[in-house]
N, C-alpha and C positions, 0 to 999 in steps of 0.2 A: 739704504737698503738697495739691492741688488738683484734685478730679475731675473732669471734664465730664458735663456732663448727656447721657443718651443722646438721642439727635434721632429715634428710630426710635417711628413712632407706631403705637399697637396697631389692628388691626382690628376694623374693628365687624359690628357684623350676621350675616346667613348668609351662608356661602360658597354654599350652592345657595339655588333657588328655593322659596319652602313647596309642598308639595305639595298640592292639594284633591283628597283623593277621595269618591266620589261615594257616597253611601248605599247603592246598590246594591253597588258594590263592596265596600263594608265588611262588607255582609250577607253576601254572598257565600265570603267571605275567613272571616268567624268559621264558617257551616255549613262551609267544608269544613275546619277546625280540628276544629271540633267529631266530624264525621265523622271524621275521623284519629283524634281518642280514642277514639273507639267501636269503631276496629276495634283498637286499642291495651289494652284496660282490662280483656278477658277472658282475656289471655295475663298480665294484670299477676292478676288475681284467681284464677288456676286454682294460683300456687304463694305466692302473697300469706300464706298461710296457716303454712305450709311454713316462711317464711325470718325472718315475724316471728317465733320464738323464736330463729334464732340469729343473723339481721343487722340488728337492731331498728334504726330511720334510717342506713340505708344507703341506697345509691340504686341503680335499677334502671331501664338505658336498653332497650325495646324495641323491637325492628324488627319490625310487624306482617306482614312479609309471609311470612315464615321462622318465624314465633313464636321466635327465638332472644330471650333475652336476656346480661346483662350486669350482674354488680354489683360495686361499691367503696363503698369507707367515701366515697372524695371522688368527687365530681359529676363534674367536668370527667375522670379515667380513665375513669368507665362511659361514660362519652359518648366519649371517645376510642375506647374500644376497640370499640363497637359501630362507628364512623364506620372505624375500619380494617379491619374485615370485610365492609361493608357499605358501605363507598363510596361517593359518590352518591343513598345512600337516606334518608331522612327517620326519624328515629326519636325518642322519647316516652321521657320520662325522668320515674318515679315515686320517689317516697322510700317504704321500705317502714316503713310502720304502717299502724293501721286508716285511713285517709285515703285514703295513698297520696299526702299533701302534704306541703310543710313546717312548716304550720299554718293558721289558722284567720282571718279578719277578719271 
């Protein structure tokens, strides 16, 4: 028996168009990032201390406006569960050790 070759031929390229954005925008885009840590990293530092002894890399999503947080052993529930409380709200997710990351480059 004898197969036929498929005639269906792969797509190249992008489906969308490259995006240029402009220096100013990119500037803009990291300070107000940057700015969201900042109001983010003192709610993460005030109990940071507190949880490294008993949830050592774990992870911890905060929603700066509430100072509530959120923690699980995996990424994506703390980040769930802040986004089901907080709906619509932007929130900052730390790994808790001395960092506050998942390591080092």
């Amino acid at each position: 028996m004898t197969y036929d070759k498929s005639t269906r031929t792969a797509r190249r390229g992008r489906i969308f168009p490259e995006i240029q954005w402009t220096e100013e925008y990119l500037a803009q885009r990291e300070a107000e990032r940057e700015a969201f840590y900042q109001r983010c990293k003192p709610v993460f530092d005030k109990v940071k201390t507190e949880l490294i002894e008993t949830h050592y890399n774990w992870y911890i999503a905060v929603e700066p406006d509430s100072g509530e947080y959120f923690i699980d052993k995996n990424l994506e529930v703390a980040s769930h569960q802040c986004r089901d409380k907080y709906s619509g709200k932007i929130h900052y997710t730390f790994r808790i050790n001395e960092t506050g990351t998942c390591g080092t480059i």
